[in-house]
Structure formats: C-alpha cells, structure tokens
C-alpha positions in Angstrom: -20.0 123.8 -26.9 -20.0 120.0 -27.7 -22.7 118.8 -26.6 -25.1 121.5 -28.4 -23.2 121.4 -31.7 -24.3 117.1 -31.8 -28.1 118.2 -31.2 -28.6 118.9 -35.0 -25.9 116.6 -36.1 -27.6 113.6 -34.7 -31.4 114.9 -34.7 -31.8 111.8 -37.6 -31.0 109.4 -34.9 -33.8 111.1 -33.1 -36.5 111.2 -35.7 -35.8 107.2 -36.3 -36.6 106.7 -32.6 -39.4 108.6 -32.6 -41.0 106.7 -35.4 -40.2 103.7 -33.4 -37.8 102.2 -36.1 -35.0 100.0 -34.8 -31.0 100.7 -35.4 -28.3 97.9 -35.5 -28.1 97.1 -31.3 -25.4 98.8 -29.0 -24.3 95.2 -27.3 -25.6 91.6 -27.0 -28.5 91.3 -24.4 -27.8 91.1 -21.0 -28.1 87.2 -19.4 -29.8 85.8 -16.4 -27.3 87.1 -13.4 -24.5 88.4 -15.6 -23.6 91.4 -14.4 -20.2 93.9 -14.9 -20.2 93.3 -11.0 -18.7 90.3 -9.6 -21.1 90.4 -6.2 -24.9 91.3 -5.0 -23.7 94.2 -2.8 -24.9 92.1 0.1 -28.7 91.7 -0.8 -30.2 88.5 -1.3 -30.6 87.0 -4.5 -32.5 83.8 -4.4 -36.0 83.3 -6.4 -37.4 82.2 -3.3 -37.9 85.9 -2.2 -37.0 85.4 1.2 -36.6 88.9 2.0 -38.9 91.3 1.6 -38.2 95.4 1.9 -41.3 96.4 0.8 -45.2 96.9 1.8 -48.5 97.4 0.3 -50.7 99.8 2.3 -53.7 102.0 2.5 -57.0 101.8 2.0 -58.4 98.7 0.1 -55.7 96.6 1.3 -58.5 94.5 2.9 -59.7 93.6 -0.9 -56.6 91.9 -2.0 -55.9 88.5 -0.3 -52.6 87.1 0.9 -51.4 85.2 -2.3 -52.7 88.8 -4.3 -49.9 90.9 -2.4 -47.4 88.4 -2.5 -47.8 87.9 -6.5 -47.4 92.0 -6.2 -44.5 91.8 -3.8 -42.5 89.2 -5.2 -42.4 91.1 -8.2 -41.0 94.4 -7.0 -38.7 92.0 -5.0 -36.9 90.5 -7.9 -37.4 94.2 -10.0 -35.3 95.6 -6.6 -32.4 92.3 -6.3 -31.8 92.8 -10.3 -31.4 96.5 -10.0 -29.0 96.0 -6.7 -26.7 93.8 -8.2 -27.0 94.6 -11.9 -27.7 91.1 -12.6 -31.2 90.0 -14.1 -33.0 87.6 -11.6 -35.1 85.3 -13.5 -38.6 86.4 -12.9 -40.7 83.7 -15.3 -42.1 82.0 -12.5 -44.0 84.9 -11.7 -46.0 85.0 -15.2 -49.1 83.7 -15.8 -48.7 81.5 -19.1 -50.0 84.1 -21.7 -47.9 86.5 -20.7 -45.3 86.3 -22.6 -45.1 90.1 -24.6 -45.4 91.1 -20.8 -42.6 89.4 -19.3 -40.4 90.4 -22.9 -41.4 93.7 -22.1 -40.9 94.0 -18.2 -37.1 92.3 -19.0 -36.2 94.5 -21.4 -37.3 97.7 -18.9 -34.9 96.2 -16.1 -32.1 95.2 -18.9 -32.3 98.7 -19.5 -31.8 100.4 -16.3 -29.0 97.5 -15.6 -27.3 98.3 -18.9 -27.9 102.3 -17.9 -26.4 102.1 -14.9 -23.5 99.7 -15.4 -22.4 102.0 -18.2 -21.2 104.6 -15.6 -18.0 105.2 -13.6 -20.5 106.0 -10.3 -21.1 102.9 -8.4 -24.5 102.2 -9.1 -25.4 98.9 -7.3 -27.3 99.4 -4.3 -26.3 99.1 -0.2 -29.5 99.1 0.2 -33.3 100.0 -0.6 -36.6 99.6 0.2 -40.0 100.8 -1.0 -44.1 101.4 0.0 -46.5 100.2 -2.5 -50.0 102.6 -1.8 -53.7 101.1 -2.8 -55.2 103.6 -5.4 -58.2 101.0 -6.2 -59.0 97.4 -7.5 -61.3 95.9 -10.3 -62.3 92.6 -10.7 -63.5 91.6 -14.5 -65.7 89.0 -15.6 -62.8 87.0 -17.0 -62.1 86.2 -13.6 -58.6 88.6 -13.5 -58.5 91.6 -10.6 -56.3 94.9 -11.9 -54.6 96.7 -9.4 -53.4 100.3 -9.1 -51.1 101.5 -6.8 -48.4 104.4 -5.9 -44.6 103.6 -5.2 -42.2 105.6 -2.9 -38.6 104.3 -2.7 -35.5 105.1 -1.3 -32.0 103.5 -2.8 -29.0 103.7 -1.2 -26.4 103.7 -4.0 -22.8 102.1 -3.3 -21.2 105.0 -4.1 -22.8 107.1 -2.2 -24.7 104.3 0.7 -25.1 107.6 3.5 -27.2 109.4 1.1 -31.2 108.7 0.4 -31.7 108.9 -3.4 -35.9 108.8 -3.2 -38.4 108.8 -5.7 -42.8 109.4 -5.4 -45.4 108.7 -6.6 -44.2 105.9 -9.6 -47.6 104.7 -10.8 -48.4 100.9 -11.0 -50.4 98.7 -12.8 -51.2 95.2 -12.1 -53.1 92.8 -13.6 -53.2 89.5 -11.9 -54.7 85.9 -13.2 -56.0 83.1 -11.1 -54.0 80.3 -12.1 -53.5 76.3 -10.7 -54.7 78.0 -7.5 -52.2 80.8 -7.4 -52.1 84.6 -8.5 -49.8 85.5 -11.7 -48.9 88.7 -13.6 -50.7 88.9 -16.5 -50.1 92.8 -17.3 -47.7 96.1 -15.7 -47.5 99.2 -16.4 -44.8 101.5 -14.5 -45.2 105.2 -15.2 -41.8 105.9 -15.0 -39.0 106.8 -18.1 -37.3 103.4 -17.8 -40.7 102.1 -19.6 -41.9 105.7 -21.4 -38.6 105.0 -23.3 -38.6 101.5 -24.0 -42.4 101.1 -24.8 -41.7 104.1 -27.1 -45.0 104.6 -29.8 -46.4 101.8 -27.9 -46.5 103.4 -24.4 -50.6 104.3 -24.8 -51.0 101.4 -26.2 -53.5 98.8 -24.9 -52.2 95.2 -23.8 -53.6 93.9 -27.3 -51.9 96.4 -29.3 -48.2 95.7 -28.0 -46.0 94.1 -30.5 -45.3 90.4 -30.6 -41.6 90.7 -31.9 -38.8 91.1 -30.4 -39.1 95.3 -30.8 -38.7 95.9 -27.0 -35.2 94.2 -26.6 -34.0 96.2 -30.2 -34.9 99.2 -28.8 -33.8 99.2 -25.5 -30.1 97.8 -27.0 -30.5 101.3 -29.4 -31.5 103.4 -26.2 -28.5 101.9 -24.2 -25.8 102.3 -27.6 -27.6 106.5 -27.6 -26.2 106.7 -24.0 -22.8 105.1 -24.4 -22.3 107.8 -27.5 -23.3 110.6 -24.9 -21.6 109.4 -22.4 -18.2 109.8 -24.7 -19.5 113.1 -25.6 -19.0 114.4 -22.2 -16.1 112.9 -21.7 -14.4 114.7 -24.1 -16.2 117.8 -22.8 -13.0 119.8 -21.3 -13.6 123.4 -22.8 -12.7 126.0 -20.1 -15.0 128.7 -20.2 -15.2 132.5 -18.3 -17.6 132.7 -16.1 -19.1 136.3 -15.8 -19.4 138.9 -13.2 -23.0 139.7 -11.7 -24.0 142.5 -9.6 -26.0 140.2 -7.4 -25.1 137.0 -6.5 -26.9 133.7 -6.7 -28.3 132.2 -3.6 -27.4 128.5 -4.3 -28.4 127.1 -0.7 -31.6 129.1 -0.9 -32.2 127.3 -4.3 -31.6 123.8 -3.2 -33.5 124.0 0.3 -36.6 124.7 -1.6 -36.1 122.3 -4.5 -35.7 119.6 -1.3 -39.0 120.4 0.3 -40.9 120.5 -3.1 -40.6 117.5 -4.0 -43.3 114.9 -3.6 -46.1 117.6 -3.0 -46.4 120.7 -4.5 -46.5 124.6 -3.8 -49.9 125.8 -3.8 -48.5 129.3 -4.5 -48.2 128.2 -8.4 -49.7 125.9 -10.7 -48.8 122.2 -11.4 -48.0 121.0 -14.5 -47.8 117.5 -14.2 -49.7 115.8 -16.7 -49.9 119.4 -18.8 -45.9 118.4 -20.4 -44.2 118.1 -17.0 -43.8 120.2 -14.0 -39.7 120.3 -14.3 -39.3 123.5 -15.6 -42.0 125.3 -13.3 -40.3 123.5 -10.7 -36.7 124.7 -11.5 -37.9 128.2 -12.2 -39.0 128.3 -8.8 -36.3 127.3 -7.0 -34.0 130.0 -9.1 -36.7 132.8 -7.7 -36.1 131.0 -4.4 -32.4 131.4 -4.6 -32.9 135.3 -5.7 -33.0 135.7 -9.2 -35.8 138.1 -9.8 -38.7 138.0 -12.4 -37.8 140.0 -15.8 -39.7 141.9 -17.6 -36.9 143.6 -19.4 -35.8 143.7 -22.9 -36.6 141.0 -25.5 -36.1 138.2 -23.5 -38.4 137.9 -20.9 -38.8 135.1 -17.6 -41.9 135.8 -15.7 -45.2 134.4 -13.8 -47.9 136.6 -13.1 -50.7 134.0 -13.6 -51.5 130.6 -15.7 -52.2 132.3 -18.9 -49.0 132.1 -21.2 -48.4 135.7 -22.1 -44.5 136.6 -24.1 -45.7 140.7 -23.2 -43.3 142.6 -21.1 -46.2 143.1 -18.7 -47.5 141.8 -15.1 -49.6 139.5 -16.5 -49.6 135.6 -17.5 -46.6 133.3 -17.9 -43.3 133.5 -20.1 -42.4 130.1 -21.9 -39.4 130.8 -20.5 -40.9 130.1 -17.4 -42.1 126.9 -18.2 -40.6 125.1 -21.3 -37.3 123.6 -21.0 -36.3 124.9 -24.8 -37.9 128.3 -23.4 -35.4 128.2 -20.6 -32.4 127.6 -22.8 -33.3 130.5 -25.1 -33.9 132.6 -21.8 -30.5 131.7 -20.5 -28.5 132.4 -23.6 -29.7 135.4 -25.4 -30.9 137.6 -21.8 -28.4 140.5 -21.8 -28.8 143.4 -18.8 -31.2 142.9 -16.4 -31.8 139.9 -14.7 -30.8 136.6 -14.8 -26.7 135.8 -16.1 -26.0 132.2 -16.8 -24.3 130.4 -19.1 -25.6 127.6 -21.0 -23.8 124.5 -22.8 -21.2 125.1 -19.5 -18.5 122.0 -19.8 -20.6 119.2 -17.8 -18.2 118.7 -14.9 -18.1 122.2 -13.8 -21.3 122.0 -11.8 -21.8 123.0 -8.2 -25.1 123.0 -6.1 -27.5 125.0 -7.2 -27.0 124.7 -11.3 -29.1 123.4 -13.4 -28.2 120.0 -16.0 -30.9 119.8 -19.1 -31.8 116.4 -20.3 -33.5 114.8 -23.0 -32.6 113.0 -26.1 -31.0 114.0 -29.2 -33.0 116.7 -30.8 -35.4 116.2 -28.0 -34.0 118.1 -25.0 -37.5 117.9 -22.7 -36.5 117.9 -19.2 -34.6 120.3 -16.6 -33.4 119.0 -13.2 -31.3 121.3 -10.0 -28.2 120.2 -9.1 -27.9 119.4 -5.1 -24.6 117.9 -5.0 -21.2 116.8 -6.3 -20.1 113.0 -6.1 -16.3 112.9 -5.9 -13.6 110.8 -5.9 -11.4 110.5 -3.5 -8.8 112.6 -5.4 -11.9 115.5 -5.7 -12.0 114.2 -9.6 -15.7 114.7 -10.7 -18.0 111.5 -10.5 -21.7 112.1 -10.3 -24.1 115.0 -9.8 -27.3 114.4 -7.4 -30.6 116.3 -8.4 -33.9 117.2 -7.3 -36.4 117.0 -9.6 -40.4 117.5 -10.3 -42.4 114.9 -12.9 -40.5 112.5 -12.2 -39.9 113.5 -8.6 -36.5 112.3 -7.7 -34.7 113.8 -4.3 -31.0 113.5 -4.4 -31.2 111.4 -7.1 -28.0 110.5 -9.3 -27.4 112.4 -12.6 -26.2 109.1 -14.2 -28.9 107.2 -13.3 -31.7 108.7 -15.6 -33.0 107.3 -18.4 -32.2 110.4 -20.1 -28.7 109.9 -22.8 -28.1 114.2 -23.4 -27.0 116.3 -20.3 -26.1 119.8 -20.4 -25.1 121.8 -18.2 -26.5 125.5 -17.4 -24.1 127.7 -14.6 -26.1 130.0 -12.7 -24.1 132.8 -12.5 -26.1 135.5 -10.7 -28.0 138.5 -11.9 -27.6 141.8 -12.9 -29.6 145.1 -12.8 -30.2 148.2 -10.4 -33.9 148.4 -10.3 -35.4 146.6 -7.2 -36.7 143.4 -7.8 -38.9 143.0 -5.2 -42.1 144.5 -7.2 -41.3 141.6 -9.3 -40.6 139.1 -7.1 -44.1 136.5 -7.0 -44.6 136.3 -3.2 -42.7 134.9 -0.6 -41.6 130.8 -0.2 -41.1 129.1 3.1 -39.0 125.8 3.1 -40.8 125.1 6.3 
C-alpha cells in the first residue's frame, strides 16, 4: 500500500531529523494572531487574561502565593486562546528578561500545533475547553527562583465535533518562576507532551543551559509541519480498494472500545505498565483487541501472547511476545499470521476505518506508536473527515486522529479471527469495564 511503500523511500528524511539537522522550511512562520481562521470561535482573546478556565489544585497549593499561580495560569491561558483560535497570542509579557531561548522555544511548540492543526480539513479550533493544573511539589533555590511541578487534565471541545469531550491526563509541567520588579515570570517550561518531544528533538533531555541559542527550534518545527503536509497528501491519494477477509469468529468492536474508554487515565492492574519502559500504547491496544475477543496465539511462527512480564518469542504459556508489546512487533504479527488467531489487514486504505481498528503512527522510518479507533467524523454527505482514538502514553480519550503530532498514519482493519480450538485456555483472565 502507499503509505508503507514511502517508509523506506523517505527513511533519509528521517535519519536527518533524528540527527537534529535542519531541511529548507515547509512555510514562513506563523505571526502574532494570524491565523487560516477569520474568528476566535467565541473565546476571549485579550492579553489581559480576563477569563480563566483553568485551576491549580492539590496539595501544596498553600506554598505558592497569589501572583505564583497567576504567572502559572496566565500562561496556560494564552497556550489555550492561541490553540482555540489558531492564532498566536503574544505571550512576552509573561517572560522574565533572560528568557528568551524559552519563550523561542515555547512559540515554536504552540506554532506547531497551530500549523498541525490548521493543516487539516477537520475543524480544529475549539468551542470550548478547559483544564486542572495538579501540585506534584515545589523547590525554592538559593538564586531566589521557585520550580514548580504539576499534572494537567484537559478537555477540548473541537468545532467540528463541540458535543464530544476530546480529554487528555496526566501532561507533565514544569515551571520555573523568577521574582522580578515585584512580580513572578517564566523563566523555564517543560511540557511532557509530543508537541515539545518533537520540536525539542536531541535537545529534549537537555538542561536549560544546554538548549541552543539559534534559531533551531523555529527550523525544525517549519520541517516537522512541511513532513505532515507530505503525509497528509499521501493519504489523500490513498484510494486502493482492498478485500477484506472472511473469519470464523467475529471481532467484538464495542467490546474493544468500551475498555480502551475506561483505561485510560489509570491503568489495569491485571497487566503491567509500560509507561516510561518505551510506551504503554501497544500493551494498551493489545488489550483492548483481547477485550474485544481475539484470543492469545500460540500457533505457528507468528505468535501474540502474555503470560507474564518476561519477553519470551516461544510458543509456550510463558512470558510476553513482542508482538504484544512493540508497535513494529504488532505490524509483523498482523501481516504474516496465517490460521489460527488473529486476521487483519495491515496498510488498509486510511479512510476505511470503523470503531474498533487500529491507526499506527509515527514518523517516517520511525513508526513508534499505535492508537484504537472509537469513532468516525463525517461530513454531512457521510464523506470521511476525522477518526477519534483512545490512547495510552500519551493518554488521549476521543481524541482527533489529525490532531497528533505524529505526520505517518496507517491504518490496520481488524477483521476477526480464525481457528477451532477454544480459546478460552488462552484467554489472560477476565476484564470488567466497570
């Protein structure tokens, strides 16, 4: 299919991003409140931050006076107005005065998920949104500056879609602030998310010191943007009809989605979490397939199992397949399994997704995350628009398809499965949605 055959094709493209090199830019930069929209979808706009839709809570709130929060607040305030209207609001006032590589840096993230999301047909301003900012701890330094960790939920209401909560957990935050003319100022963020992961590229461990002081965050995130309008065209042009096989058992798509919904956020203690071990997608996915009926194989040469923690490629009762948990594992599962167990079809053209498949994601060369389809976002002449997922690491509930930072999406059609032993000696347990 198209969109496989470009994953060697372009892998050079790949290998220069990875080594944090810098291709001609995609498009000019975006300016302060230019947007491809002409209005703010109703939100407010000003600098003044008159409107807040967001909190800080928890414990250790006490610790962080008045002018603290609102240095915090105003912040994600102006983040949430940009993102709602796809229009940069000027945010320099909120800088302390060395903090220039940091407000370059924090500009070119938001530029990026503006120039992400105005690149799609979906309409991705918001109707609304609103967020909870939760106290993980404070620091004061003898330089007289207090860092500030905390841990973001938010829902967006996207105007294509304004009925539907698109939510995302546990987004970690980093502040540092600086006493300055009697007022609080950024003088550091972090923001665990992919929108920075991909613009900070080999800088993203980097300490504040270490981060470049040229202009290497705008040039890459104009290359990032220019990698998702070429994939964007790709699946455009992605019209091949395909035949979808028989199966001898079918697949249990509601069963599959009502458990990806209520794992989301927290985690099954039934299996293991990989977050922070390469990312919890895959495991996640996996499970919600078992959860919609597709039963554990052992058969053959291609294998998808969990028995335990331990990976273990045997066709035994023991351990963990990579299949399991790798996204490229997965894909290799999908494709070559023949017989018993699991029938899919990978590299599926992308618009033929229904609730319950799965869309791969990564860049090109580089596919490293797996997310489940929960719905389809059409016109209102039933022409395809947008998918919403659920996803694990990052954990996204109904959560547009277009929206990610991610350029390469493929789809994988769950099909059903195939296979006259009984499964249920190789099903792991039991799962309760409730």
């Amino acid at each position: 299919m198209i969109l496989h055959k470009f994953r060697e094709i372009i892998l050079l493209l790949s290998m220069i991003w990875l080594a944090g090199c810098t291709p001609q830019a995609g498009g000019p930069p975006i300016d302060i409140e230019e947007s491809a929209y002409s209005d703010s979808a109703g939100l407010q706009t000003e600098t003044e931050d008159p409107v807040r839709h967001g909190t800080i809570q928890g414990k250790g709130i006490d610790t962080l006076d008045e002018d603290m929060q609102s240095a915090i607040l105003n912040y994600m305030e102006r983040y949430y107005q940009s993102i709602a209207s796809l229009s940069i609001k000027n945010s320099s006032d909120l800088y302390a005065e060395s903090a220039e590589i940091q407000e370059l840096l924090d500009r070119s993230a938001w530029e990026y998920m503006i120039g992400l999301r105005s690149g799609q047909e979906a309409d991705l301003r918001l109707a609304d949104y609103s967020y909870d900012l939760t106290m993980d701890g404070t620091a004061q330094t003898e330089r007289g500056t207090v860092t500030v960790s905390l841990t973001e939920h938010s829902i967006q209401n996207f105007m294509q879609h304004p009925d539907i909560d698109s939510e995302s957990f546990n987004i970690q935050h980093r502040f540092v602030l600086k006493r300055q003319d009697g007022d609080w100022f950024i003088l550091e963020h972090r923001q665990s998310d992919g929108i920075y992961y991909n613009v900070m590229g080999n800088f993203w461990n980097s300490t504040q010191n270490e981060l470049p002081d040229t202009d290497y965050f705008r040039t890459r995130k104009d290359m990032l943007l220019q990698q998702n309008k070429e994939q964007i065209s790709l699946r455009a042009q992605d019209h091949a009809s395909i035949k979808i096989p028989q199966t001898e058992y079918p697949y249990e798509r509601d069963s599959a989605v009502a458990y990806a919904s209520e794992w989301i956020g927290k985690r099954n203690q039934e299996w293991s979490d990989f977050t922070g071990r390469g990312g919890n997608c895959q495991n996640f996915v996996s499970q919600c397939l078992l959860a919609g009926g597709i039963p554990i194989d052992i058969d053959g040469e291609s294998i998808w199992k969990w028995f335990g923690e331990d990976l273990n490629e045997r066709n035994d009762c023991e351990g963990n397949s990579s299949s399991w948990i790798s996204v490229n594992g997965f894909y290799q599962y999908a494709s070559t399994n023949r017989g018993y167990g699991l029938s899919a079809v990978p590299d599926a053209p992308y618009q033929e997704g229904v609730p319950g498949d799965i869309l791969q994601m990564g860049f090109p060369g580089n596919w490293n995350h797996v997310v489940l389809i929960s719905e389809v976002i059409q016109g209102e002449d039933g022409h395809f628009i947008d998918y919403l997922v659920h996803s694990n690491t990052s954990d996204l509930r109904n959560f547009p398809a277009s929206a990610y930072p991610l350029p390469c999406q493929s789809l994988i059609k769950i099909c059903g499965w195939n296979g006259h032993r009984d499964p249920e000696p190789y099903m792991k347990g039991t799962w309760n949605a409730g």
